[in-house]
DSSP file (Angstrom, degrees, kcal/mol; ACC not computed):
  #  RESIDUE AA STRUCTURE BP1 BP2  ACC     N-H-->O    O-->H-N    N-H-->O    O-->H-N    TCO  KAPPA ALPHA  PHI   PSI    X-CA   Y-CA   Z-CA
    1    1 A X              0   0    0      0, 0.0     2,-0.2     0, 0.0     3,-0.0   0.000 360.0 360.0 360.0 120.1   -4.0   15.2   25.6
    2    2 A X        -     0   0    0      1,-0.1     2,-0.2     2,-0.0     3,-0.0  -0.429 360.0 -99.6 -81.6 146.5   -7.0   15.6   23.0
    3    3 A X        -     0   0    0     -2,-0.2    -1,-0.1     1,-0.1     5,-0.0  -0.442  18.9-146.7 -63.0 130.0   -6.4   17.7   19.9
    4    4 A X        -     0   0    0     -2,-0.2    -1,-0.1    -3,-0.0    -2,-0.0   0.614  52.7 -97.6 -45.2 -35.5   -7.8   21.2   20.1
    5    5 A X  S    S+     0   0    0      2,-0.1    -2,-0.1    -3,-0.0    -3,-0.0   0.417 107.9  98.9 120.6  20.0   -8.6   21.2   16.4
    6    6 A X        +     0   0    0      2,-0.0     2,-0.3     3,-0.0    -3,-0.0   0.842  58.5  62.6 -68.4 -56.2   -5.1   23.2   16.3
    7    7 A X  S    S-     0   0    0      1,-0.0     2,-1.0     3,-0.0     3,-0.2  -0.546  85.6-106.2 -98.5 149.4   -2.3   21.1   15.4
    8    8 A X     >  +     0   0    0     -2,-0.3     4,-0.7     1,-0.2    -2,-0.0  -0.764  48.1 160.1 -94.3  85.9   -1.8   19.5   12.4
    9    9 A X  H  >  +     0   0    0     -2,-1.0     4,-2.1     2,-0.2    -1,-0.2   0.726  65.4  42.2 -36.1 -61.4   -2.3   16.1   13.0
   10   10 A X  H  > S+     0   0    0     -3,-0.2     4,-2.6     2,-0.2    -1,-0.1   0.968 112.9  51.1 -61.8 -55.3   -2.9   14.3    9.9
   11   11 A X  H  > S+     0   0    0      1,-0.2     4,-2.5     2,-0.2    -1,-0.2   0.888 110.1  61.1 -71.1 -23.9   -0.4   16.0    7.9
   12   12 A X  H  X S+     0   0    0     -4,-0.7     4,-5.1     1,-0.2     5,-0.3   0.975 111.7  41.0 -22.4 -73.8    2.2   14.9   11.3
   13   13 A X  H  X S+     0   0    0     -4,-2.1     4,-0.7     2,-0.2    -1,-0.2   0.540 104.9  52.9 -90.6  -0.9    1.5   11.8   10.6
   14   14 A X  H >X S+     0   0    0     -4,-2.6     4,-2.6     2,-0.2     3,-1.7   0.927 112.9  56.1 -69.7 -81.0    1.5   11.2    6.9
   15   15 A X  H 3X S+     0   0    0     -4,-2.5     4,-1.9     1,-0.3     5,-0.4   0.823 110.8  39.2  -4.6 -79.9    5.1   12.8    7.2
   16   16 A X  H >X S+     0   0    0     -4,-5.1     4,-1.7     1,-0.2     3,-0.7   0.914 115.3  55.3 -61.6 -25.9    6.5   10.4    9.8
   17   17 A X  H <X S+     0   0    0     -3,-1.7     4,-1.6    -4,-0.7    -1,-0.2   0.927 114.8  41.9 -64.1 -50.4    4.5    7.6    7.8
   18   18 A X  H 3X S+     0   0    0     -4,-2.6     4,-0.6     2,-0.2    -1,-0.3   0.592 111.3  50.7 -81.4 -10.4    6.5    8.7    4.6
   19   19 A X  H <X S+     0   0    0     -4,-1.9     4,-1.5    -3,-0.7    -2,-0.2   0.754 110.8  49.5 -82.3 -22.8    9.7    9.2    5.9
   20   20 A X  H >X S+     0   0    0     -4,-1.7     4,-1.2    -5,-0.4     3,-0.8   0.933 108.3  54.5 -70.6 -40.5    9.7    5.9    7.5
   21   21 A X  H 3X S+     0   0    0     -4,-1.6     4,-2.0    -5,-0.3    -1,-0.2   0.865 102.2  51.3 -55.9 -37.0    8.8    4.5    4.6
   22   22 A X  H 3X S+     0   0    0     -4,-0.6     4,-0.7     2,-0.2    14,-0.3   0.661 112.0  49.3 -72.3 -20.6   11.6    5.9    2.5
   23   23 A X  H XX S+     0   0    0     -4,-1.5     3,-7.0    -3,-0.8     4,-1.4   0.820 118.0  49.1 -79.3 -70.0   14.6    4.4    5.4
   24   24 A X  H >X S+     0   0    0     -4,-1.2     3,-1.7     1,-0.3     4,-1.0   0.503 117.5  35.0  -4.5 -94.4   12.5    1.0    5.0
   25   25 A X  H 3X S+     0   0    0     -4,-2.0     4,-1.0     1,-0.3    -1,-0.3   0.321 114.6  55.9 -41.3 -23.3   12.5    1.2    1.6
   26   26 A X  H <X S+     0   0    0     -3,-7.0     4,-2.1    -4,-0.7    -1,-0.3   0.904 109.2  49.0 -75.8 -58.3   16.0    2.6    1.4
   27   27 A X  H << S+     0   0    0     -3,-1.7    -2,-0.2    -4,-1.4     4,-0.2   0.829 112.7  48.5 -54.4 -44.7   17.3   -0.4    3.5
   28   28 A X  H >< S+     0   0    0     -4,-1.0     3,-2.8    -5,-0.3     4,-0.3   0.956 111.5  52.7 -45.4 -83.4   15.3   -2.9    0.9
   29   29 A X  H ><>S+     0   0    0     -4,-1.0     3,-1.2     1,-0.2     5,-1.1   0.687  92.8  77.7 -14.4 -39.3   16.9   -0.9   -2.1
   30   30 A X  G ><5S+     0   0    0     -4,-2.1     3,-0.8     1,-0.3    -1,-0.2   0.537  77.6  65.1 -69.3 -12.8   20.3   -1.3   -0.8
   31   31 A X  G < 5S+     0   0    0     -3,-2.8    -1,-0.3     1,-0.2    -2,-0.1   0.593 112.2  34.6 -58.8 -27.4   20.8   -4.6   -1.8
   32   32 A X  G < 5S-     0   0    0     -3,-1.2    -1,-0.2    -4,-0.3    -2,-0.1  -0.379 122.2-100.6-155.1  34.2   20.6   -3.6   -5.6
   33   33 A X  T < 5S+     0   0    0     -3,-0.8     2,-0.2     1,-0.2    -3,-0.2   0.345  79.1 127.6  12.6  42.2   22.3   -0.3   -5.0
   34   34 A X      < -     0   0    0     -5,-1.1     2,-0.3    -8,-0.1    -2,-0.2  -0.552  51.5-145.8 -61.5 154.8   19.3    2.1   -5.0
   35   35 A X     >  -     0   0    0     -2,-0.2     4,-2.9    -6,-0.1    -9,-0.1  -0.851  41.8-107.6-122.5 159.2   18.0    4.6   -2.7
   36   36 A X  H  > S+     0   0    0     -2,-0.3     4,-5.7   -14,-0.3     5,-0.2   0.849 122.3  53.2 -47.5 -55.3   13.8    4.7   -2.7
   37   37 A X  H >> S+     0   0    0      2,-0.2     3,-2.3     1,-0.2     4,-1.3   0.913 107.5  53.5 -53.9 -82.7   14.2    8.4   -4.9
   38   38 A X  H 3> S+     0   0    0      1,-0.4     4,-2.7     2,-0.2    -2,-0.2   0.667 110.7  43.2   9.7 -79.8   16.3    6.5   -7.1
   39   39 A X  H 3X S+     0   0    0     -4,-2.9     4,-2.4     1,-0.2    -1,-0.4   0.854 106.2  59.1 -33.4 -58.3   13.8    4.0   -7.6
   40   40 A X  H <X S+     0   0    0     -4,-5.7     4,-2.1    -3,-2.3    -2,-0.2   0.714 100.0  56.2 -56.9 -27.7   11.1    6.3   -7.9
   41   41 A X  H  X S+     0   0    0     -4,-1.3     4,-1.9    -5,-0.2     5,-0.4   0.977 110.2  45.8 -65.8 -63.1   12.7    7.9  -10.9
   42   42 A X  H  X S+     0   0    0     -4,-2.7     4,-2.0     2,-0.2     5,-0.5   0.965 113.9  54.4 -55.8 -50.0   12.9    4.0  -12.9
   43   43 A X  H  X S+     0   0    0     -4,-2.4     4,-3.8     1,-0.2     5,-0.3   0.936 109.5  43.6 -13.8 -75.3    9.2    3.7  -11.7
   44   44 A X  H  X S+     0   0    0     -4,-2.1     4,-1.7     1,-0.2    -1,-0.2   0.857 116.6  44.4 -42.0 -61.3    8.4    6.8  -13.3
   45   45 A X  H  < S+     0   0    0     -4,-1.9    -1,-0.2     1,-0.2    -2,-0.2   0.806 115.1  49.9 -92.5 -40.6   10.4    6.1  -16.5
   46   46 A X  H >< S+     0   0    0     -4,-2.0     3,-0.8    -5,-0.4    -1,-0.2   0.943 111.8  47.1 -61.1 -53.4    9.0    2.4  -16.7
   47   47 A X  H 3< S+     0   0    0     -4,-3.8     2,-0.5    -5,-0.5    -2,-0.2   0.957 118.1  39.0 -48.4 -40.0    5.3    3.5  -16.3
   48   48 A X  T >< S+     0   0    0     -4,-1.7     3,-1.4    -5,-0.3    -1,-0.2  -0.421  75.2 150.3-110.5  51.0    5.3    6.5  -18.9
   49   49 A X  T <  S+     0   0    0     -3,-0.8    -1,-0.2    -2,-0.5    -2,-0.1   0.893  74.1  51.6 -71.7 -22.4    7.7    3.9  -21.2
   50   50 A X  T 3  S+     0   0    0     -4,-0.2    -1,-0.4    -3,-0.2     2,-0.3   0.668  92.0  78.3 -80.5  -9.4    5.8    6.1  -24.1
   51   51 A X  S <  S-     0   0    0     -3,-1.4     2,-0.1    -6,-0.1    -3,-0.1  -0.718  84.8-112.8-138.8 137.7    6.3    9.2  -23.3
   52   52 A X        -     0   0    0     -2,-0.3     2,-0.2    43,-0.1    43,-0.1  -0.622  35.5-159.6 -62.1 147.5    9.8   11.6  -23.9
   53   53 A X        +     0   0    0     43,-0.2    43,-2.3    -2,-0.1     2,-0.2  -0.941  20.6 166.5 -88.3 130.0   11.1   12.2  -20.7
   54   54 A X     >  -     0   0    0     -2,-0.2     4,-1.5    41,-0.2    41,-0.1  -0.601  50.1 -87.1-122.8-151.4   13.4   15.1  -20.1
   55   55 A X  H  > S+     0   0    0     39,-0.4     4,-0.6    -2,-0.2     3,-0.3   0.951 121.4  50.0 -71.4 -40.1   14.4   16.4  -16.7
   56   56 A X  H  > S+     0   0    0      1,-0.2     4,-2.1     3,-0.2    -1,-0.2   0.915  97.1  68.9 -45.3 -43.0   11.9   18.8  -15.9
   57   57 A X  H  > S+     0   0    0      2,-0.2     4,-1.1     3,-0.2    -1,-0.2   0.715 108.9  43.0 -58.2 -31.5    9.2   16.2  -16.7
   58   58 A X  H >< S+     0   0    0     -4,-1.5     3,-2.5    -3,-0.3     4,-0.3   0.785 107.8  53.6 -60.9-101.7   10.8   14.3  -13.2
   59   59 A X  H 3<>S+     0   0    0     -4,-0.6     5,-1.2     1,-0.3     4,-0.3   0.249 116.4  38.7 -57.1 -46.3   11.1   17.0  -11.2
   60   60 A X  H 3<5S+     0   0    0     -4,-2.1    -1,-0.3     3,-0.2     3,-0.2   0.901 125.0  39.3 -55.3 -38.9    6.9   18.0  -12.0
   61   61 A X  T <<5S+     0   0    0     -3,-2.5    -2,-0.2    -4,-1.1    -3,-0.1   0.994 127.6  32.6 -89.0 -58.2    5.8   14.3  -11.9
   62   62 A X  T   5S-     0   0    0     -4,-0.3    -1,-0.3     1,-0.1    -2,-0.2   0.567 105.6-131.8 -84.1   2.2    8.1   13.2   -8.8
   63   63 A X  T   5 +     0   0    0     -5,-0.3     2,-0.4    -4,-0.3    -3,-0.2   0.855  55.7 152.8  29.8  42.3    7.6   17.1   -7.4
   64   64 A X      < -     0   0    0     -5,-1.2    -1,-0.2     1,-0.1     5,-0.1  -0.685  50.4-109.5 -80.4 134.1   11.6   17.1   -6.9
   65   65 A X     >  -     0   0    0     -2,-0.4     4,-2.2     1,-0.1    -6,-0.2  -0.163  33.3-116.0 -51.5 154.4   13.8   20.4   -7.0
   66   66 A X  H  > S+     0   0    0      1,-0.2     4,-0.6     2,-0.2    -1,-0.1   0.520 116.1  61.1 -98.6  -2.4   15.5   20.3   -9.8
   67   67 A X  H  > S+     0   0    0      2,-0.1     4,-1.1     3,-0.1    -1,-0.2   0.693 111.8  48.3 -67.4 -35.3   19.0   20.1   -7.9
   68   68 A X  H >> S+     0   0    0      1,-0.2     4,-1.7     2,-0.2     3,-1.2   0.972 111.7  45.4 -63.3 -41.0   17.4   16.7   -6.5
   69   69 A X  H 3X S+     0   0    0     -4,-2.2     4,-1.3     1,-0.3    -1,-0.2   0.799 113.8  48.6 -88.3 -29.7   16.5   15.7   -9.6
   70   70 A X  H 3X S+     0   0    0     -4,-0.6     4,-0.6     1,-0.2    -1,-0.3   0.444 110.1  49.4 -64.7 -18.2   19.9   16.6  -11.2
   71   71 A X  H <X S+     0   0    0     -3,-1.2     4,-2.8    -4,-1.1    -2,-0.2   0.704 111.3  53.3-113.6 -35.0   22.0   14.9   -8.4
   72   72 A X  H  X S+     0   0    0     -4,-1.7     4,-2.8     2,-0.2    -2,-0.2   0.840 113.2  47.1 -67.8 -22.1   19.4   11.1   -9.0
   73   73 A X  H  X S+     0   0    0     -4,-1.3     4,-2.5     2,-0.2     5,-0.5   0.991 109.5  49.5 -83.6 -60.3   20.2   11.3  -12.9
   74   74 A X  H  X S+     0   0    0     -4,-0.6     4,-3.6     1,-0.2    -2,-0.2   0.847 115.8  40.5 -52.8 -57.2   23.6   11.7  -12.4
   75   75 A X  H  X S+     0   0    0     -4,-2.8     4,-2.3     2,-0.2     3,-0.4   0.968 117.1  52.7 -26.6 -79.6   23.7    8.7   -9.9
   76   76 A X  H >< S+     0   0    0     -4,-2.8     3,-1.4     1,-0.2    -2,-0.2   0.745 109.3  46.8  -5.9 -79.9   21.4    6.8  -12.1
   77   77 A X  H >< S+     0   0    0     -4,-2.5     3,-1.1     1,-0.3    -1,-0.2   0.791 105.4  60.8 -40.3 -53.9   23.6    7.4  -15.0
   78   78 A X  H 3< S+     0   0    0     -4,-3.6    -1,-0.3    -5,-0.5    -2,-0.2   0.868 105.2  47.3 -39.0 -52.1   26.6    6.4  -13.1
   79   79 A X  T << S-     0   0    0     -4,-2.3    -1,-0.2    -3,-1.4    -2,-0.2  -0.094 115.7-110.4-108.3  39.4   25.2    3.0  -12.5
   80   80 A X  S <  S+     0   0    0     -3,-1.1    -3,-0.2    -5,-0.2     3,-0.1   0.857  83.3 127.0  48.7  70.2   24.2    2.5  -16.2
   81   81 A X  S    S+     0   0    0      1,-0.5    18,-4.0    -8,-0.1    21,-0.4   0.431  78.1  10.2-113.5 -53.5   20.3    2.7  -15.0
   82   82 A X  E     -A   98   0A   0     16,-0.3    -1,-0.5    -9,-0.2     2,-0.3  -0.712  66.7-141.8-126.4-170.3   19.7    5.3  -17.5
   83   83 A X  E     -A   97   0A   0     14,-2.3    14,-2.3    -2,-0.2     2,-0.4  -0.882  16.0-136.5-134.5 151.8   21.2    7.1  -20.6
   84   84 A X  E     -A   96   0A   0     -2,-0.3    12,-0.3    12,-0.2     2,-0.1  -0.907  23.8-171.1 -89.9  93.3   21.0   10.7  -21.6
   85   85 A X  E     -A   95   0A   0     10,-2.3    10,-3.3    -2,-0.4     2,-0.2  -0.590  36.4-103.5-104.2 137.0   20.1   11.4  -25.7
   86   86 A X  E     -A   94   0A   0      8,-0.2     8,-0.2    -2,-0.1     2,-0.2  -0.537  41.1-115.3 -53.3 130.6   20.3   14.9  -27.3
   87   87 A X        -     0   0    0      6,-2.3     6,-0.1     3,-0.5     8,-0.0  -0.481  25.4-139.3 -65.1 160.8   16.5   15.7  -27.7
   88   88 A X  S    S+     0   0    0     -2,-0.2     3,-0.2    -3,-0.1    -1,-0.1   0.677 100.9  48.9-104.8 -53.0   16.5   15.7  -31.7
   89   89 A X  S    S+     0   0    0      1,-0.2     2,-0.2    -3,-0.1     3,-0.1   0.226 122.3  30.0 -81.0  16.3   14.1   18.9  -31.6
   90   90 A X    >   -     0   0    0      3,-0.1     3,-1.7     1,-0.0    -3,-0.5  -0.526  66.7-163.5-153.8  95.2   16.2   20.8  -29.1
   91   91 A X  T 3  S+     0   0    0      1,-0.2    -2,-0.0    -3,-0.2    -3,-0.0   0.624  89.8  55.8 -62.5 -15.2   19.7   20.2  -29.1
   92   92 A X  T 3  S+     0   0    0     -6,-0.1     2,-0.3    -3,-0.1    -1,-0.2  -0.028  96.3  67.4-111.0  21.1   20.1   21.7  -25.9
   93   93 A X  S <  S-     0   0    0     -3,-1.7    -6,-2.3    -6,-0.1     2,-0.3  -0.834  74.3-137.0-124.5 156.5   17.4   19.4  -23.6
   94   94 A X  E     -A   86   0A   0     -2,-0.3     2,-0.5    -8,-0.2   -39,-0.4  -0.907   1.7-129.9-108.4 168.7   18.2   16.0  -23.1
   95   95 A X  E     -A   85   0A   0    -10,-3.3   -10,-2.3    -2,-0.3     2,-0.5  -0.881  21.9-156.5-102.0 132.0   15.9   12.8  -23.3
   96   96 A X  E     +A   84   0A   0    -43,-2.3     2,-0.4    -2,-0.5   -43,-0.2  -0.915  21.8 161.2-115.0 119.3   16.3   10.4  -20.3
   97   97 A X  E     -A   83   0A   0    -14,-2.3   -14,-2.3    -2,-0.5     2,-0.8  -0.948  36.9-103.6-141.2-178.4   15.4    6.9  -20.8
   98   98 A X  E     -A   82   0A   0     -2,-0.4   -16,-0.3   -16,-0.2     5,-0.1  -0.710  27.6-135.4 -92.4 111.6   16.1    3.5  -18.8
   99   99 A X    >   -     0   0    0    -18,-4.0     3,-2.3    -2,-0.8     4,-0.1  -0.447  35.5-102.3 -73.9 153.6   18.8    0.6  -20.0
  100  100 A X  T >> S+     0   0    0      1,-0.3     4,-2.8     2,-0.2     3,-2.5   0.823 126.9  70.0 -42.5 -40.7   18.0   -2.9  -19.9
  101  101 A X  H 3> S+     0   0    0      1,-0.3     4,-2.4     2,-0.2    -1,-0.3   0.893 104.1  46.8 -62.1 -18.6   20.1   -2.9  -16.7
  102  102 A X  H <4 S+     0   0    0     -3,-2.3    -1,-0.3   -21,-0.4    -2,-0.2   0.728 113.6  47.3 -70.1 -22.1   16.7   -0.7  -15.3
  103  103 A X  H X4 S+     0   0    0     -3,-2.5     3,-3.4     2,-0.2     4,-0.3   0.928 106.9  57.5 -92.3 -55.0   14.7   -3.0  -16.7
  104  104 A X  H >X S+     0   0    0     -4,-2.8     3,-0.9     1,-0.3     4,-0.6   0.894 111.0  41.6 -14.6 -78.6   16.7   -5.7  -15.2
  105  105 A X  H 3X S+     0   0    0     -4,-2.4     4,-2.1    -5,-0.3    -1,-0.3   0.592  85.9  97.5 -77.2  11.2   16.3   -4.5  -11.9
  106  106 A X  H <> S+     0   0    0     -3,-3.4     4,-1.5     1,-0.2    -1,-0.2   0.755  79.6  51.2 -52.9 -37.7   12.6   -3.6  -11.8
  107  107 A X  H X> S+     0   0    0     -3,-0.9     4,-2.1    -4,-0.3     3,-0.9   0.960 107.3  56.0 -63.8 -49.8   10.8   -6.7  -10.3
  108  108 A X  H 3X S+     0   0    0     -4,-0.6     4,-2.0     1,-0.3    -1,-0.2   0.843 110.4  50.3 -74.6 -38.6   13.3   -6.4   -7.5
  109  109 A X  H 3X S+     0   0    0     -4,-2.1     4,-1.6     1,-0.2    -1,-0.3   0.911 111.2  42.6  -4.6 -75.4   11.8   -2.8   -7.2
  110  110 A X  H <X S+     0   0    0     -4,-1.5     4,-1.4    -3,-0.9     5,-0.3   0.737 111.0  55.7 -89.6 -20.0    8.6   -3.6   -7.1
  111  111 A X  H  X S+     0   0    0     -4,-2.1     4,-6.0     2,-0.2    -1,-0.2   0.966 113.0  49.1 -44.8 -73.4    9.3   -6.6   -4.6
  112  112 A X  H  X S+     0   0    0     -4,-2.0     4,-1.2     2,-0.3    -2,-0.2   0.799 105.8  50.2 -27.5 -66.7   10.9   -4.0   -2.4
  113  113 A X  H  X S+     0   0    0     -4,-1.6     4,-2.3     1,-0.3    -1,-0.3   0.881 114.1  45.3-111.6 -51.8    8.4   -1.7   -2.5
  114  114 A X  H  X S+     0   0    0     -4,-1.4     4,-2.9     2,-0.2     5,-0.4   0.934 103.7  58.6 -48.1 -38.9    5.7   -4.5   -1.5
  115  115 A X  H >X S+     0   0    0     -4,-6.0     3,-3.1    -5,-0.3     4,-0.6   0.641 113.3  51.0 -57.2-101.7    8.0   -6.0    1.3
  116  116 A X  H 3X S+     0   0    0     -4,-1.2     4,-1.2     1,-0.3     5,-0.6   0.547 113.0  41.2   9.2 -73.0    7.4   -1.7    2.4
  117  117 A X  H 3X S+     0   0    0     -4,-2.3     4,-1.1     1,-0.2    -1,-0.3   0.895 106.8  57.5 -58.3 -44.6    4.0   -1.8    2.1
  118  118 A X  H X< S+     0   0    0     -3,-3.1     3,-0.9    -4,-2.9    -1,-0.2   0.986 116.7  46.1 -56.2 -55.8    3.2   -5.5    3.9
  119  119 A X  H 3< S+     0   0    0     -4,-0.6    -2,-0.2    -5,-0.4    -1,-0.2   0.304 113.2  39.7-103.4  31.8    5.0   -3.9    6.9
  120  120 A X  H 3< S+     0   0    0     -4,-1.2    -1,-0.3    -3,-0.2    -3,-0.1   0.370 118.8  50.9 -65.8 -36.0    3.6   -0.4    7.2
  121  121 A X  S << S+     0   0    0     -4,-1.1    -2,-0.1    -3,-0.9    -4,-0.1  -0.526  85.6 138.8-121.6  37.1   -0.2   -2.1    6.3
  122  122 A X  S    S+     0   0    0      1,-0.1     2,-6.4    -3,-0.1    -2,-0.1  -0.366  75.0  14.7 -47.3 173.6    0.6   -4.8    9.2
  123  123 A X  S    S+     0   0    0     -4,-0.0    -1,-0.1    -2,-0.0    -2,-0.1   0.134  97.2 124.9  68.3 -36.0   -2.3   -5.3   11.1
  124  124 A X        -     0   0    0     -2,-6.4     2,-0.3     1,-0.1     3,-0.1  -0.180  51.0-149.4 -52.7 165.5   -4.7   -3.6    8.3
  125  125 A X     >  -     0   0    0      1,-0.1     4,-1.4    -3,-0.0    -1,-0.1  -0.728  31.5 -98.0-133.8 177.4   -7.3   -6.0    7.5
  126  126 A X  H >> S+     0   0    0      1,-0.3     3,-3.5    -2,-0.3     4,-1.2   0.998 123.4  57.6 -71.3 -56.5   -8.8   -5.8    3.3
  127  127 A X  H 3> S+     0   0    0      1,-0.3     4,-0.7     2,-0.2    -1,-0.3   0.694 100.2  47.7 -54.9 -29.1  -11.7   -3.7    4.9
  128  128 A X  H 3> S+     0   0    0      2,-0.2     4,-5.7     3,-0.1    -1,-0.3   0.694 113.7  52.4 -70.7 -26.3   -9.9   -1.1    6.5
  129  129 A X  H <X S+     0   0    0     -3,-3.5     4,-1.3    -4,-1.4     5,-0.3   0.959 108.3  50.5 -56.4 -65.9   -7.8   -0.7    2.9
  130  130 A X  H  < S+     0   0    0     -4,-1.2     4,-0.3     1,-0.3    -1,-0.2   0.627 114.6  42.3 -57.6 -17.8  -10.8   -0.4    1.2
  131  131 A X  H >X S+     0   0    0     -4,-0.7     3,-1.5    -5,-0.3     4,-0.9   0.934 116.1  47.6 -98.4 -80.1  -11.8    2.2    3.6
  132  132 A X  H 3X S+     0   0    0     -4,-5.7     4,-3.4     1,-0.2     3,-0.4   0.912 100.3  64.5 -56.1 -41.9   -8.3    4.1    3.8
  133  133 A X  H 3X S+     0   0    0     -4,-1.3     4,-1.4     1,-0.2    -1,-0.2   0.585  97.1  55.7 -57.6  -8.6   -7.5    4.4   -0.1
  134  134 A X  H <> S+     0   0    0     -3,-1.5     4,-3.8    -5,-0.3     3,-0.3   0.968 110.7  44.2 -70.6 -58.7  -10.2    6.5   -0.8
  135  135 A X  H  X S+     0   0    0     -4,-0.9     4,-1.5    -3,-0.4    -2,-0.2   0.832 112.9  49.1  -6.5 -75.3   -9.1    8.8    1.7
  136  136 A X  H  X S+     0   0    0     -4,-3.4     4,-4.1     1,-0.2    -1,-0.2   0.836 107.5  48.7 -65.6 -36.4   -6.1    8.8    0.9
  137  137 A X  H  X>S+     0   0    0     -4,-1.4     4,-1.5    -3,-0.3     5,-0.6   0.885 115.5  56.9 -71.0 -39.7   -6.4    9.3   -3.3
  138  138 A X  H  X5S+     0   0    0     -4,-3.8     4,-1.2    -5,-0.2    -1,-0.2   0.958 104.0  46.9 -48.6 -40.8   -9.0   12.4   -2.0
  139  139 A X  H  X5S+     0   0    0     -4,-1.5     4,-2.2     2,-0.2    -2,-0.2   0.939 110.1  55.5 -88.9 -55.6   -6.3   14.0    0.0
  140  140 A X  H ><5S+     0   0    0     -4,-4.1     3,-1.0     1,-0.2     5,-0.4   0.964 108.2  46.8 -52.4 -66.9   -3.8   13.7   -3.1
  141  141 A X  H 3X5S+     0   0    0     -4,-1.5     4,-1.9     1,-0.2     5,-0.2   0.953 108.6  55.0 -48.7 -32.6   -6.0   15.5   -5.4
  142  142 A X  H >X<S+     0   0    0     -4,-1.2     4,-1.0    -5,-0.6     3,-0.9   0.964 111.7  47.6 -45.8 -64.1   -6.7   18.3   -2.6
  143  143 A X  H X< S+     0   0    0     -4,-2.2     3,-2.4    -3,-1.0    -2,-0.2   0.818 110.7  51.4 -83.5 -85.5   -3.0   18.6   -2.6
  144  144 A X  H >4 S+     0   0    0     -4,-0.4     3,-1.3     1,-0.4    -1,-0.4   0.482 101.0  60.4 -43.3 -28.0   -2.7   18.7   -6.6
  145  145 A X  H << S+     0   0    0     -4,-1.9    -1,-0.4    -3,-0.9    -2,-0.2   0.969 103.3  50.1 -69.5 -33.4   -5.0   21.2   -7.0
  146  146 A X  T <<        0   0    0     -3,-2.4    -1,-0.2    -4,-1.0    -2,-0.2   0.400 360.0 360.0 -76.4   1.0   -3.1   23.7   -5.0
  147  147 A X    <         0   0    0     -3,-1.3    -1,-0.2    -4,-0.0    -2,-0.1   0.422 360.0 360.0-125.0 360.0    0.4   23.5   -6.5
């Protein structure tokens, strides 16, 4: 059946793309007792290693609810991935950063998260990347401007 110009195709199938990607990726993780959110938080923390992080500052970057973001720290924290510090100019924020044992596990992260990517981007050949990532980095900045 051809689309009518009705249904929302694309955004379909970016969904299922991204949820599949997150069991993948979940199933990888598990190994090194991560979930893919999990991950995404030491990602985050690793990239911006200069920058204060408190909570809020996940929940905008990662665009998590701040219950989500509240239940990943705690995990985290749980499995000595990160630490929580009184902010020193607010006594009542804390500072989230990552313990060696995050740093520790990072490669296997970013392993993970290639093993993901080879087997989503089967079949793609380099020209078809070059071709889709444009696309795709357009379609995020659409999105950003509107939230």
């Amino acid at each position: 059946m051809a689309n009518s110009g009705q249904e929302p195709v694309v955004l379909t199938h970016l969904k299922m793309v991204e949820h599949l990607a997150k069991r993948i990726g979940d199933e990888h993780l598990k190994q090194i007792g991560l979930t893919q959110s999990q991950a995404d938080v030491i990602i985050l923390l690793a990239h911006e290693s200069d920058k204060v992080f408190h909570q809020r500052d996940i929940e905008r970057a990662l665009n998590y609810t701040n219950p989500t973001v509240t239940g990943l720290l705690n995990r985290l924290e749980q499995k000595d991935f990160i630490v929580r510090q009184v902010d020193p100019d607010d006594s009542r924020a804390r500072i989230i950063k990552l313990t060696d044992a995050a740093l520790d596990v990072l490669e296997e992260i970013y392993r993970s998260i290639r093993q993901t990517e080879q087997m989503i981007l089967e079949g793609f050949s380099k020209e078809e990347m070059d071709i889709l990532m444009p696309f795709m980095s357009r379609m995020a900045k659409n999105a950003l401007r509107h939230v």
